[in-house]
C-alpha positions as CSV (number, residue, x, y, z in Angstrom):
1,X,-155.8,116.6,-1.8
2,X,-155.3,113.8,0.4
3,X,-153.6,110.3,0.4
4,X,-156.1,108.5,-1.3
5,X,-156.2,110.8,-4.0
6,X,-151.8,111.1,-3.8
7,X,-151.6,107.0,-3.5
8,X,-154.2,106.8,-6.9
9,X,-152.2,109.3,-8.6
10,X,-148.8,107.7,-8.2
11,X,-150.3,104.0,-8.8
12,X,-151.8,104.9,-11.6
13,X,-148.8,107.3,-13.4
14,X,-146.4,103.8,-12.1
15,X,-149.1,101.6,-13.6
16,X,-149.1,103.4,-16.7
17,X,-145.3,103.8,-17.3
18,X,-145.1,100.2,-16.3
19,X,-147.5,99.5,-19.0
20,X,-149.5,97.0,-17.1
21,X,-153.5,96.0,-16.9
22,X,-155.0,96.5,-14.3
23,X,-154.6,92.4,-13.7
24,X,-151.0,92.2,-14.9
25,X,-150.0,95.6,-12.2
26,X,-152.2,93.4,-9.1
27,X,-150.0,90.4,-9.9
28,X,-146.8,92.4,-10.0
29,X,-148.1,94.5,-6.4
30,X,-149.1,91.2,-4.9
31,X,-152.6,92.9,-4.5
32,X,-156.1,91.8,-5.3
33,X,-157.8,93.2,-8.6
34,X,-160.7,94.7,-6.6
35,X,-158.3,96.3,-3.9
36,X,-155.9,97.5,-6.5
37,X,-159.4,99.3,-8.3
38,X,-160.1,100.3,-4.7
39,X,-156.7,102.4,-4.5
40,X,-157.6,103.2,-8.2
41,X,-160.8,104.9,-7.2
42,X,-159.7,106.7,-4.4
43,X,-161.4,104.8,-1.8
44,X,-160.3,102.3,0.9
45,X,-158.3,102.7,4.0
46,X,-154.9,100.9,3.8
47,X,-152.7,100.2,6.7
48,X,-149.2,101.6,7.4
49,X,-147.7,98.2,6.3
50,X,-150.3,98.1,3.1
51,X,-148.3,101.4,2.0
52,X,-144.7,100.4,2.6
53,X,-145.7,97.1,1.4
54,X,-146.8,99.3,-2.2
55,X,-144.0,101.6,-1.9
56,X,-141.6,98.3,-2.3
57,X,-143.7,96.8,-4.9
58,X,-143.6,100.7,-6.7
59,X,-140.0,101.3,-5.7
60,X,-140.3,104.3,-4.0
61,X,-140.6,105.7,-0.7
62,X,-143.8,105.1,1.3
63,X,-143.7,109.3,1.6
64,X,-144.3,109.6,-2.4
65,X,-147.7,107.6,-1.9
66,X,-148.7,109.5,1.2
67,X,-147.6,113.0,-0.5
68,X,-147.9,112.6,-3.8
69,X,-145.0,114.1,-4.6
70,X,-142.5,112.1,-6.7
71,X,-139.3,114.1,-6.2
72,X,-139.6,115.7,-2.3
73,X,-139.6,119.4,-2.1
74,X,-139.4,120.6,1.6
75,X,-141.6,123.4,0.9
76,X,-144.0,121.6,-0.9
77,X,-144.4,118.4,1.6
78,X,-144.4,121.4,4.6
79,X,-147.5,123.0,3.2
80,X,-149.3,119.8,2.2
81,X,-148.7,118.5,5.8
82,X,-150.1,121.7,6.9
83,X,-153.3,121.1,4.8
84,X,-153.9,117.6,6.5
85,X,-153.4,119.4,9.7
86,X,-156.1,121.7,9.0
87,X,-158.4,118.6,7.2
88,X,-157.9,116.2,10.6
89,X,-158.8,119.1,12.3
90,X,-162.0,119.5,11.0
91,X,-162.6,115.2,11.8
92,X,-165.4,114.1,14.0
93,X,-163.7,113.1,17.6
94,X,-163.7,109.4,16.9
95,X,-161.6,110.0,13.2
96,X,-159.3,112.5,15.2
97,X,-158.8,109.6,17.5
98,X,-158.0,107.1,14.8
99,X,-155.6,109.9,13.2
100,X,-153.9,109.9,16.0
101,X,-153.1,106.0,16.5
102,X,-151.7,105.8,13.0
103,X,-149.6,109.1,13.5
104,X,-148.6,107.1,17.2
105,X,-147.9,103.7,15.2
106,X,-145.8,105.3,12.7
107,X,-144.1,107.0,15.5
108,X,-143.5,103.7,16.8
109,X,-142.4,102.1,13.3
110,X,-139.2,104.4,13.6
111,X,-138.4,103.3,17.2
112,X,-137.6,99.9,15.9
């Protein structure tokens, strides 16, 4: 699994506890529709700050939409990071190089 399919999961399990259309749960994530069905369909690219910005919105922590899990277990988040290891591995050189600028600016997020 990886985030886009994590960050659809959790939306959509938040969206439907919340109760919400797909309009009324945009409004409330300060999100367009069509990017909200984006997330929603597992597609799209979204920014370090699009994901805290969601995990605010969602109340919880930005790892939760990244991991998909809801309640942390180390053993759990240690073997899916292990996973994405493996899956950036297999990236073409360009996509390894993009990996690694968001891994440098999250890196840099924590420094401030």
């Amino acid at each position: 699994m990886g985030i886009q399919h994590n960050m659809a999961t959790v939306i959509r399990m938040i969206m439907q506890q919340r109760q919400k259309t797909l309009s009324e749960f945009s409004e409330e994530l300060e999100i367009s529709r069509s990017a909200l069905q984006t997330y929603l369909r597992e597609e799209g690219n979204p920014s370090i700050a699009t994901i805290e910005h969601l995990a605010r919105k969602l109340e919880v922590d930005p790892a939760v939409l990244v991991t998909g899990v809801m309640e942390p277990d180390q053993t759990k988040i240690t073997l899916m990071l292990f996973e994405m290891i493996r899956d950036v591995a297999d990236l073409p050189e360009e996509k390894k190089h993009q990996f690694g600028e968001c891994i440098s600016a999250v890196i840099h997020l924590w420094d401030d």
